[in-house]
C-alpha beads as a LAMMPS data file, in Angstrom:
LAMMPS data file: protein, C-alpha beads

353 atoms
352 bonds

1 atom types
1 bond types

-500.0 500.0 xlo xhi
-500.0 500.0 ylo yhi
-500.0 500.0 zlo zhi

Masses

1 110.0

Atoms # bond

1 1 1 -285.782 -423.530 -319.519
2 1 1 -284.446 -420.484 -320.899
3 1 1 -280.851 -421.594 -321.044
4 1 1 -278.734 -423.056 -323.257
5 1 1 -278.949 -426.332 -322.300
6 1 1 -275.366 -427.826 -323.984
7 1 1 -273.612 -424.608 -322.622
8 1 1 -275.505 -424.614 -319.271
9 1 1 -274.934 -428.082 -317.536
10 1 1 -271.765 -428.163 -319.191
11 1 1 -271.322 -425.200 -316.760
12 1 1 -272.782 -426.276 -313.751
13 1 1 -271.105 -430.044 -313.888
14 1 1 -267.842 -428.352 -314.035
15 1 1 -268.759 -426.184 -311.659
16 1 1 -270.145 -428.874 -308.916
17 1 1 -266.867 -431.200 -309.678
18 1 1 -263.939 -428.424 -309.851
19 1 1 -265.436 -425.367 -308.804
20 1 1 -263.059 -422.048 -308.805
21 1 1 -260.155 -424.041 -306.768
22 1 1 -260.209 -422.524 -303.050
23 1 1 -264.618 -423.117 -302.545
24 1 1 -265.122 -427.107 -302.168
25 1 1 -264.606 -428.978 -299.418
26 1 1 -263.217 -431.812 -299.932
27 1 1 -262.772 -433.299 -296.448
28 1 1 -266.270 -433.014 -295.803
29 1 1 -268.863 -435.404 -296.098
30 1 1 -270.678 -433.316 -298.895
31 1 1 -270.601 -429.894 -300.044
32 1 1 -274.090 -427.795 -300.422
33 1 1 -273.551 -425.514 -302.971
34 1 1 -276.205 -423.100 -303.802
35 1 1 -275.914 -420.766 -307.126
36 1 1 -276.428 -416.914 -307.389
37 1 1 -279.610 -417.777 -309.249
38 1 1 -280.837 -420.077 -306.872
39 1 1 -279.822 -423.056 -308.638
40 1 1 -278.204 -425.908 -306.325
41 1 1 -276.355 -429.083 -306.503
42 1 1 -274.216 -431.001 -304.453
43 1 1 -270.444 -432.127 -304.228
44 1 1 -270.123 -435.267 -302.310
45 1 1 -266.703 -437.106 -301.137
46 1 1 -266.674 -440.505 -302.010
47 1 1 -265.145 -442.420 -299.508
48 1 1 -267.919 -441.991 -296.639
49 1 1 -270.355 -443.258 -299.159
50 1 1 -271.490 -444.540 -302.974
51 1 1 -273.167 -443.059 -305.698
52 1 1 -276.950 -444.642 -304.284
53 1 1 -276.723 -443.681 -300.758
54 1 1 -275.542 -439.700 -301.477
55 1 1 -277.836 -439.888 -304.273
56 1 1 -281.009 -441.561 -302.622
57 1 1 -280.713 -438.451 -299.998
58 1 1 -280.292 -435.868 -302.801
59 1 1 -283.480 -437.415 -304.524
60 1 1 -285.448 -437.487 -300.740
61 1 1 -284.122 -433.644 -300.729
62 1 1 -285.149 -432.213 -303.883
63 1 1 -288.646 -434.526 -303.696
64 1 1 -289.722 -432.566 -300.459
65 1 1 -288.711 -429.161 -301.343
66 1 1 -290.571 -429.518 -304.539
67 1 1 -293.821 -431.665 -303.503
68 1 1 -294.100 -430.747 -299.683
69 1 1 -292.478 -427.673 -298.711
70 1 1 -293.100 -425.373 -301.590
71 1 1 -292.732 -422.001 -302.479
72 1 1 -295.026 -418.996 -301.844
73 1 1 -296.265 -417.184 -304.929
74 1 1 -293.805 -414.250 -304.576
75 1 1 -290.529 -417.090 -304.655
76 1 1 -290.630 -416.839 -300.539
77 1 1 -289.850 -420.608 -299.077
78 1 1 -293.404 -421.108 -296.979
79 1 1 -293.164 -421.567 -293.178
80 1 1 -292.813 -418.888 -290.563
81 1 1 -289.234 -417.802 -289.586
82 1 1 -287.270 -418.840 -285.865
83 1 1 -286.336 -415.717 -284.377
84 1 1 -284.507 -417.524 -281.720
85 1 1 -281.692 -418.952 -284.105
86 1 1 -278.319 -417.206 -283.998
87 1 1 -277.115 -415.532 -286.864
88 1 1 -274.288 -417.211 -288.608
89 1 1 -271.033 -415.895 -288.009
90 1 1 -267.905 -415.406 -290.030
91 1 1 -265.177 -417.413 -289.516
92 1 1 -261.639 -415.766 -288.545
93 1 1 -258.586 -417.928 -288.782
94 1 1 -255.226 -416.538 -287.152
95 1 1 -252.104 -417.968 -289.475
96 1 1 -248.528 -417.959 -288.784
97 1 1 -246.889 -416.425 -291.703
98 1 1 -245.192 -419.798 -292.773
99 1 1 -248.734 -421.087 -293.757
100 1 1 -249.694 -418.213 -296.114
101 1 1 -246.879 -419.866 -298.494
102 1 1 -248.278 -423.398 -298.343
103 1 1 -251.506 -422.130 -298.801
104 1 1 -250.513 -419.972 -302.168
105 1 1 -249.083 -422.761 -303.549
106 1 1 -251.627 -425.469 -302.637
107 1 1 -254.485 -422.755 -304.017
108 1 1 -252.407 -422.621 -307.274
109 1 1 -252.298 -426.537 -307.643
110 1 1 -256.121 -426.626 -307.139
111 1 1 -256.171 -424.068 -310.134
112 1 1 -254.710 -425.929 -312.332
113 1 1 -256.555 -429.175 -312.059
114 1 1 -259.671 -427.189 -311.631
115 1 1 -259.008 -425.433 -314.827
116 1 1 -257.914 -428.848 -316.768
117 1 1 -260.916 -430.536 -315.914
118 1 1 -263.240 -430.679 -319.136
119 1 1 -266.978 -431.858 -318.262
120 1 1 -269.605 -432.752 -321.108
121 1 1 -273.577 -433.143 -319.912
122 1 1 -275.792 -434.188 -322.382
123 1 1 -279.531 -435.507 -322.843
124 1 1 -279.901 -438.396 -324.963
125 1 1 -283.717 -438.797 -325.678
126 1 1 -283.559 -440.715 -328.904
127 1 1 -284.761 -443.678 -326.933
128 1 1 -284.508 -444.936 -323.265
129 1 1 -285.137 -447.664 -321.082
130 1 1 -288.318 -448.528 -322.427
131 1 1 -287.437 -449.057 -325.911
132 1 1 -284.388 -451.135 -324.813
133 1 1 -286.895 -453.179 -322.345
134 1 1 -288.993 -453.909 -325.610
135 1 1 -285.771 -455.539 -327.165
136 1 1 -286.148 -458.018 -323.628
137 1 1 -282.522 -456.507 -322.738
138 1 1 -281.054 -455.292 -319.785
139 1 1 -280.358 -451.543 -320.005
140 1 1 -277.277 -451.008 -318.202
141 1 1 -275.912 -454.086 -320.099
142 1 1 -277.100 -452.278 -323.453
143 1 1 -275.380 -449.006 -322.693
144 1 1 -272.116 -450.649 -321.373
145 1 1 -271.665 -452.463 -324.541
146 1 1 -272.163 -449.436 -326.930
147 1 1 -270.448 -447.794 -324.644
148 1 1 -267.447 -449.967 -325.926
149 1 1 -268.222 -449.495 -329.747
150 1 1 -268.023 -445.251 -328.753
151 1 1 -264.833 -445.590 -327.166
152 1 1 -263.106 -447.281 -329.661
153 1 1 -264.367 -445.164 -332.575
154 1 1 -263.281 -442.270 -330.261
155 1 1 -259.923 -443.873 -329.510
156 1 1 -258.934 -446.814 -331.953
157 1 1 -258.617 -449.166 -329.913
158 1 1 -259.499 -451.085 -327.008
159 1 1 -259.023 -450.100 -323.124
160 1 1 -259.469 -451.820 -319.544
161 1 1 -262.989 -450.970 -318.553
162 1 1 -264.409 -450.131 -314.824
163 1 1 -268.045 -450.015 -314.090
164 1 1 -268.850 -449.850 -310.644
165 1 1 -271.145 -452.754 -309.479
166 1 1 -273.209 -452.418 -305.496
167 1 1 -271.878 -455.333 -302.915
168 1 1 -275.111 -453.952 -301.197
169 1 1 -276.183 -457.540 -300.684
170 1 1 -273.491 -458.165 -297.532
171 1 1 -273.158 -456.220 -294.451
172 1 1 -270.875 -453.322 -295.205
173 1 1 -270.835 -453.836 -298.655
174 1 1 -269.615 -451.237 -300.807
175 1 1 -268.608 -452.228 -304.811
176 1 1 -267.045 -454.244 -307.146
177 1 1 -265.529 -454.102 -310.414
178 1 1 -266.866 -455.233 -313.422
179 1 1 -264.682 -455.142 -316.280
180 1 1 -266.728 -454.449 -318.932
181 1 1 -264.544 -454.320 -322.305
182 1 1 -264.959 -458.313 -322.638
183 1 1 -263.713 -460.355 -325.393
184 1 1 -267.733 -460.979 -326.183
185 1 1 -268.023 -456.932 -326.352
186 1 1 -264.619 -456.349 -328.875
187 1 1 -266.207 -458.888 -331.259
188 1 1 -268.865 -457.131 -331.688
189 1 1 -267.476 -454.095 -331.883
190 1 1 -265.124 -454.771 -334.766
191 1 1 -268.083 -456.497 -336.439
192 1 1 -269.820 -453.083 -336.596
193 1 1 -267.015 -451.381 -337.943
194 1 1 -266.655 -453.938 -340.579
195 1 1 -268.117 -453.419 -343.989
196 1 1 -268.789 -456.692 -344.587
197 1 1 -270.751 -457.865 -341.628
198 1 1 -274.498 -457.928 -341.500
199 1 1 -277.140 -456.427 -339.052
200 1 1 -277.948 -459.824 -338.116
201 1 1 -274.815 -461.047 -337.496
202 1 1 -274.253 -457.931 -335.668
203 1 1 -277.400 -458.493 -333.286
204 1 1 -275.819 -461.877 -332.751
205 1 1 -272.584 -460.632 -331.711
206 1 1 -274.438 -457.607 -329.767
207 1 1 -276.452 -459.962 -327.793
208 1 1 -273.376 -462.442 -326.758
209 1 1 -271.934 -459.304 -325.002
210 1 1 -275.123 -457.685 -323.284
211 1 1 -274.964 -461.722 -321.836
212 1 1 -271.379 -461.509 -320.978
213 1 1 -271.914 -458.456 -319.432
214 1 1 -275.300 -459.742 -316.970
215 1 1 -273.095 -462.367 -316.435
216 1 1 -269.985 -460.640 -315.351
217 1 1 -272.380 -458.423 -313.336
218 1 1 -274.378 -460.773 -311.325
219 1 1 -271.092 -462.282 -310.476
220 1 1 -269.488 -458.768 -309.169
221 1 1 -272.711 -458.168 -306.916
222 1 1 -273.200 -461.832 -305.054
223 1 1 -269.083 -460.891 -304.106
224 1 1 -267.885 -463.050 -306.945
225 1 1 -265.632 -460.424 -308.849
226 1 1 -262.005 -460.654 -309.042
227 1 1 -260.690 -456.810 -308.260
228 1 1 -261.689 -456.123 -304.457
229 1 1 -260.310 -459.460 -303.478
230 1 1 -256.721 -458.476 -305.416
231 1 1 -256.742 -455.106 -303.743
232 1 1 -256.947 -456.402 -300.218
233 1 1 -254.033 -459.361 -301.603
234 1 1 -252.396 -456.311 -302.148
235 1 1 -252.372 -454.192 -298.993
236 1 1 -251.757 -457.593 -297.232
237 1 1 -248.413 -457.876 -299.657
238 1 1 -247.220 -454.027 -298.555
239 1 1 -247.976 -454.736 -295.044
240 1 1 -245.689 -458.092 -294.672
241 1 1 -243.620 -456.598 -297.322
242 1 1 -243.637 -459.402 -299.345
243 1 1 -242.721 -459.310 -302.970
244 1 1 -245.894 -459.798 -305.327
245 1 1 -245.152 -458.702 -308.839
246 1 1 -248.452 -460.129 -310.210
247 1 1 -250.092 -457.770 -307.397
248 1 1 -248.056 -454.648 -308.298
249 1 1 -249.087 -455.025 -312.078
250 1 1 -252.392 -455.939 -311.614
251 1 1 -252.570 -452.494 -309.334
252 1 1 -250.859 -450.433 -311.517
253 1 1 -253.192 -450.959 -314.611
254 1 1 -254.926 -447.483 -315.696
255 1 1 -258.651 -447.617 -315.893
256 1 1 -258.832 -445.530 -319.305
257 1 1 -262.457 -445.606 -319.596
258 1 1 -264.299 -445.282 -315.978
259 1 1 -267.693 -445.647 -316.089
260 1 1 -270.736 -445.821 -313.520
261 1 1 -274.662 -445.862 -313.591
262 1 1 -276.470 -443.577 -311.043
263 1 1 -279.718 -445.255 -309.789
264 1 1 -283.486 -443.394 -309.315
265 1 1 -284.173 -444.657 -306.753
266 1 1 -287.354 -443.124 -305.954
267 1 1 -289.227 -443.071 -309.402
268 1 1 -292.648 -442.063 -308.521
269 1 1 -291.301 -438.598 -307.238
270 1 1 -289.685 -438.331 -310.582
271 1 1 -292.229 -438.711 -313.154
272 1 1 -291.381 -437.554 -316.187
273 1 1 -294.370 -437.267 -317.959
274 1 1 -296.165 -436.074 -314.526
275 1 1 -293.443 -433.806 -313.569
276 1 1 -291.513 -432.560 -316.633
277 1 1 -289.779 -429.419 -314.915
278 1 1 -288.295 -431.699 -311.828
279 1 1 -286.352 -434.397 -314.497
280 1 1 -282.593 -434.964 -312.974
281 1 1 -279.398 -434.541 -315.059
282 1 1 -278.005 -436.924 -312.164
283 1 1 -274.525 -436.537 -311.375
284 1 1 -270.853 -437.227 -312.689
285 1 1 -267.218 -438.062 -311.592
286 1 1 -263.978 -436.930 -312.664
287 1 1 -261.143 -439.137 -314.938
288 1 1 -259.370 -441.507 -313.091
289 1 1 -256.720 -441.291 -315.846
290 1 1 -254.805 -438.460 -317.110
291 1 1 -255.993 -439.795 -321.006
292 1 1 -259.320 -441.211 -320.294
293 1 1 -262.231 -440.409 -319.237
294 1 1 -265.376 -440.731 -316.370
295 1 1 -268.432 -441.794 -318.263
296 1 1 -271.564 -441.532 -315.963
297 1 1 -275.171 -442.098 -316.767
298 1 1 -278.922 -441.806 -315.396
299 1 1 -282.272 -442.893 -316.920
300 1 1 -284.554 -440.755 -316.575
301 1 1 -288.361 -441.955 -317.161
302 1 1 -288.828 -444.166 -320.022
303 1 1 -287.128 -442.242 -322.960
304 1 1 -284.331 -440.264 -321.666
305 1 1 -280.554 -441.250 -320.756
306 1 1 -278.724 -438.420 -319.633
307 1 1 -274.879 -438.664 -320.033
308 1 1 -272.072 -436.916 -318.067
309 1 1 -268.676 -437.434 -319.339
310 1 1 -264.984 -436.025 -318.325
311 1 1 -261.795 -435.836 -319.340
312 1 1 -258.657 -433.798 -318.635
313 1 1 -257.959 -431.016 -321.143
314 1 1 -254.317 -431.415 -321.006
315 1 1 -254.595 -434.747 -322.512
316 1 1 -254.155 -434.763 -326.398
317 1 1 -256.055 -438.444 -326.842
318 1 1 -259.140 -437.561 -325.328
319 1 1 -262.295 -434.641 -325.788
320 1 1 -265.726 -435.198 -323.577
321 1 1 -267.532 -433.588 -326.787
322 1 1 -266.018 -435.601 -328.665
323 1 1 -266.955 -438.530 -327.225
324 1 1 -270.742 -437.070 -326.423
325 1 1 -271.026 -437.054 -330.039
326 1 1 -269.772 -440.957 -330.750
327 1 1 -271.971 -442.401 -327.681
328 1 1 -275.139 -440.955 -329.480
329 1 1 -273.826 -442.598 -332.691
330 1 1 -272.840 -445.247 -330.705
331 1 1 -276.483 -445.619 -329.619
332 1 1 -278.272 -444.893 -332.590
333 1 1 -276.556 -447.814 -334.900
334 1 1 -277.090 -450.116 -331.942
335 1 1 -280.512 -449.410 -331.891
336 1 1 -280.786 -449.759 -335.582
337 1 1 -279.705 -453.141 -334.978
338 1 1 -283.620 -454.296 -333.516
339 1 1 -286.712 -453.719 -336.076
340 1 1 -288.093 -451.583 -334.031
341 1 1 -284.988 -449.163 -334.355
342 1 1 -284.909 -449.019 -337.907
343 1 1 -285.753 -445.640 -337.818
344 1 1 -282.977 -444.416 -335.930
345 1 1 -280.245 -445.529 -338.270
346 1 1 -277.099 -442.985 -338.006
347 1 1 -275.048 -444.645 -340.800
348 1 1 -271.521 -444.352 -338.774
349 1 1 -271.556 -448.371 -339.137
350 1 1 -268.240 -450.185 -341.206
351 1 1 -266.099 -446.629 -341.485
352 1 1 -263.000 -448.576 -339.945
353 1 1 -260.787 -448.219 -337.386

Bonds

1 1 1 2
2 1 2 3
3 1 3 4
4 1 4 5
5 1 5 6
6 1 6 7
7 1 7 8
8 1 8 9
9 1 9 10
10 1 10 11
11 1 11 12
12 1 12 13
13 1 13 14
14 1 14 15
15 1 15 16
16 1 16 17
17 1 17 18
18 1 18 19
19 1 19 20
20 1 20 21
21 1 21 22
22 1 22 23
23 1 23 24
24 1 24 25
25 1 25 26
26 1 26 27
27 1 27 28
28 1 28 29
29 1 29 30
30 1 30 31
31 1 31 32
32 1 32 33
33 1 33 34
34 1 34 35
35 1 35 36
36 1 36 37
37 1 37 38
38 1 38 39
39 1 39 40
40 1 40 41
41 1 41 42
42 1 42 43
43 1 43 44
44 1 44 45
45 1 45 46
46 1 46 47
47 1 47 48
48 1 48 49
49 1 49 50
50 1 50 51
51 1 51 52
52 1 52 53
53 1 53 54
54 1 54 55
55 1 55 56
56 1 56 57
57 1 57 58
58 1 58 59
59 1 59 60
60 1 60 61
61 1 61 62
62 1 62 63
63 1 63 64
64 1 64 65
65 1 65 66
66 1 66 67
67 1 67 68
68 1 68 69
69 1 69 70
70 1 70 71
71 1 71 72
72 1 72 73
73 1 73 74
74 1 74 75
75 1 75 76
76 1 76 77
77 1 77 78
78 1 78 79
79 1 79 80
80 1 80 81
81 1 81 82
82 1 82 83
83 1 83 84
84 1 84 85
85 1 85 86
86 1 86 87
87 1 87 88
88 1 88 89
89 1 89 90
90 1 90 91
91 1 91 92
92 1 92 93
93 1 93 94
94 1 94 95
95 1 95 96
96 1 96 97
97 1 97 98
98 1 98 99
99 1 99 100
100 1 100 101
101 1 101 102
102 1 102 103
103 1 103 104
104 1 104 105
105 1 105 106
106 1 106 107
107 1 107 108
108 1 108 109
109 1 109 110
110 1 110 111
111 1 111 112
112 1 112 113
113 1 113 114
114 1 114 115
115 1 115 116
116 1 116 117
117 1 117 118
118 1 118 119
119 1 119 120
120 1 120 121
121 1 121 122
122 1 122 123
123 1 123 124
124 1 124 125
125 1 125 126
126 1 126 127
127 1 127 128
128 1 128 129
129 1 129 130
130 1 130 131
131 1 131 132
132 1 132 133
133 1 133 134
134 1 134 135
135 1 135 136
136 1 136 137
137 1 137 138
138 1 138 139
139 1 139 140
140 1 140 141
141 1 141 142
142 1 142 143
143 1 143 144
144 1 144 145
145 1 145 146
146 1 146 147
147 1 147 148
148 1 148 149
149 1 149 150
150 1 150 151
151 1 151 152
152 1 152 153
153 1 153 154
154 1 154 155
155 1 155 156
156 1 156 157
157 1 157 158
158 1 158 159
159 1 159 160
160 1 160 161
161 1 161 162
162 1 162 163
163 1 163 164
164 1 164 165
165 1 165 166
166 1 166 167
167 1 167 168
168 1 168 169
169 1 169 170
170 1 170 171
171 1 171 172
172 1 172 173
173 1 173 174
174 1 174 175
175 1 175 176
176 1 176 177
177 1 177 178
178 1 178 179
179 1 179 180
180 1 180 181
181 1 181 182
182 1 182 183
183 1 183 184
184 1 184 185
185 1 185 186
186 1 186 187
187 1 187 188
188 1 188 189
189 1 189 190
190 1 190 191
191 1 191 192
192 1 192 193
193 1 193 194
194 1 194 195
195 1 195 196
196 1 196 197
197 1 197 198
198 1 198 199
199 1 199 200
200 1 200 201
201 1 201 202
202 1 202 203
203 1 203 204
204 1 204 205
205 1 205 206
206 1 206 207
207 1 207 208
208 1 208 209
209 1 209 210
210 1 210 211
211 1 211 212
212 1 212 213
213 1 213 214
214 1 214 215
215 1 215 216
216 1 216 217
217 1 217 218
218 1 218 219
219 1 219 220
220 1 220 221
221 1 221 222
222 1 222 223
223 1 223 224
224 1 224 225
225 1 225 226
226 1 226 227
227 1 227 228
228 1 228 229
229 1 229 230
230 1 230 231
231 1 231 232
232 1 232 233
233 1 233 234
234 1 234 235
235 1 235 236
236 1 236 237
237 1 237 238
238 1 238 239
239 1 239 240
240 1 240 241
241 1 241 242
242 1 242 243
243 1 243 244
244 1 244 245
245 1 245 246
246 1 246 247
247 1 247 248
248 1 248 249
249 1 249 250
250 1 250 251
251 1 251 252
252 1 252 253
253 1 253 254
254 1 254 255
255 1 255 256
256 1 256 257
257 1 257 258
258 1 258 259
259 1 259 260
260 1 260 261
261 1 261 262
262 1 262 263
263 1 263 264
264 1 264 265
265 1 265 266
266 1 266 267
267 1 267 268
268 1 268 269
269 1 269 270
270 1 270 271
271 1 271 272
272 1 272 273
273 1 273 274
274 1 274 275
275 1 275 276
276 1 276 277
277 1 277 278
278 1 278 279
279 1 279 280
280 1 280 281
281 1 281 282
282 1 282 283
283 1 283 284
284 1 284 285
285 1 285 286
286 1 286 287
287 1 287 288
288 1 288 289
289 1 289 290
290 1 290 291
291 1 291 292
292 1 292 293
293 1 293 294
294 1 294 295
295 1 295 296
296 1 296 297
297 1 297 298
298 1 298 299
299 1 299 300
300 1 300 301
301 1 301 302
302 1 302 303
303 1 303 304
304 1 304 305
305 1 305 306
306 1 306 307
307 1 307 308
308 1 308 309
309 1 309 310
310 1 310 311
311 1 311 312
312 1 312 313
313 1 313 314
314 1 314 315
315 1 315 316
316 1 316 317
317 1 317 318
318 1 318 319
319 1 319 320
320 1 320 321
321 1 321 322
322 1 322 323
323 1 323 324
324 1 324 325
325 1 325 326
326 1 326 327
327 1 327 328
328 1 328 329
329 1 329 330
330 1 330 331
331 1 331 332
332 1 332 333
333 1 333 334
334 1 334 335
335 1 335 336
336 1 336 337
337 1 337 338
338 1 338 339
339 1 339 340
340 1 340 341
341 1 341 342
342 1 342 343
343 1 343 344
344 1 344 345
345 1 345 346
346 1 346 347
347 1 347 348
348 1 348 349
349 1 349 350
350 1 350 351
351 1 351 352
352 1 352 353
């Protein structure tokens, strides 16, 4: 509360993701990482895991510290100290001289792509869930497609789309792909950037995509998506070593624009309105291209989507403020759209490509 809140999470994101290069773990499970000023937040691999089941803990965490453990007036955590516990020790490692090399140069590597790694936080509470409920629309759907028009303003053109989707439904399931720039989703999109096209026939367009979109989602979750199945065609190919050049190309495609939604999974110890100083800013990713970007996003109570966004700042095509800027646009002309939005009207609609 008395930060600067653009310059601050900006800060921390980067922080949690990259840190300083030699102080994340990346071969653990997840990282605890606790802040001189007793702010914490959490690094977590990926491949033990997905985004609900590190996140679901981190909410369980946070909810009993806050709600059930407490704090004592003076800051003290309550509870009575175990004198029995041994004190932690330091750590001394013993290297041969060959590895202090390896370990210079691996430290200097981490640097670098700590360093290039460009994170953007920001709170959009224009509207939220509930206002997007009252248009009788699916919200992820709604953000995925303007999600599209904000790339392409950002970019000029078009890119292969990944949103993670849960498998959760099967034993062991993990994710799937949805692939969410559609040929529903461009229509629209050029319809909004043309001068000549109406709000209605906008709407029209908009709503063919958010159904394209439920559609192509349902299918990824009930196992009916096409990208997990091609992957495992794939490592089968490499292990027979058998030639598959649809394989290879279908495996080599960049994902430009990654993008993910991060579940609350435990709304009622998240209230916004009941508990305004415990809101989440959720969590982010990195790029999964050297030009694009990692485009996570949380909703948080009824009128709040908070938006974390990456890039790589070696890249001359992409900027996560940038962007920031064109998904609230994005948003904001979208809503405009719906008569109850009318209010919200940016005017970035029919400026071209």
């Amino acid at each position: 509360t008395r930060e600067d809140p653009a310059a601050s999470l900006d800060a921390y994101a980067h922080a949690l993701l990259a840190g300083r290069g030699h102080d994340r773990w990346y071969d653990k499970s997840f990282t605890l990482i606790v802040f001189s000023n007793g702010k914490l937040g959490l690094s977590v691999e990926h491949s033990w895991a997905d985004c609900p089941v590190s996140g679901h803990m981190w909410e369980f965490t946070l909810a009993t510290e806050c709600f059930q453990l407490g704090y004592s007036v003076d800051g003290h955590c309550k509870g009575h100290p175990e004198p029995s516990l041994p004190r932690p020790q330091r750590l001394h490692w013993d290297l041969p001289d060959k590895v202090h090399l390896s370990i210079a140069l691996a430290l200097r590597a981490a640097k670098t792509l700590s360093g290039d790694t460009d994170c953007h936080v920001f709170p959009f509470s224009h509207f939220g869930k509930s206002f997007i409920k009252r248009c009788h629309l699916s919200s992820d759907s709604f953000i995925q497609v303007a999600l599209q028009l904000a790339h392409f303003r950002d970019r000029g053109h078009f890119c292969l789309t990944y949103e993670s989707a849960m498998t959760r439904l099967f034993l062991e399931g993990r994710t799937e792909t949805v692939r969410s720039c559609t040929r529903e989703a461009c229509h629209f999109v050029r319809a909004m950037e043309d001068r000549e096209k109406t709000d209605s026939q906008c709407l029209s367009l908009f709503r063919l995509a958010v159904d394209k979109h439920q559609a192509l989602l349902k299918a990824a979750m009930s196992g009916q998506g096409v990208d997990r199945h091609l992957f495992a065609l794939h490592i089968v190919s490499q292990l027979l070593h058998l030639q598959a050049p649809f394989l290879d190309q279908v495996h080599s495609e960049q994902w430009q624009l990654a993008t993910s939604q991060i579940p609350v999974q435990q709304t009622h110890l998240f209230d916004v309105h009941n508990y305004p100083d415990y809101v989440s800013s959720g969590g982010g990713f990195g790029p999964v291209d050297d030009h694009g970007y990692g485009v996570s996003y949380i909703f948080m109570g009824d009128d709040t989507v908070t938006f974390h966004i990456s890039s790589k700042k070696s890249s001359t095509k992409t900027d996560s403020h940038r962007l920031g800027q064109h998904i609230e646009d994005a948003l904001l002309d979208v809503a405009s759209l719906f008569q109850e939005g009318q209010r919200l009207k940016r005017g970035c609609r029919g400026r071209g490509e």
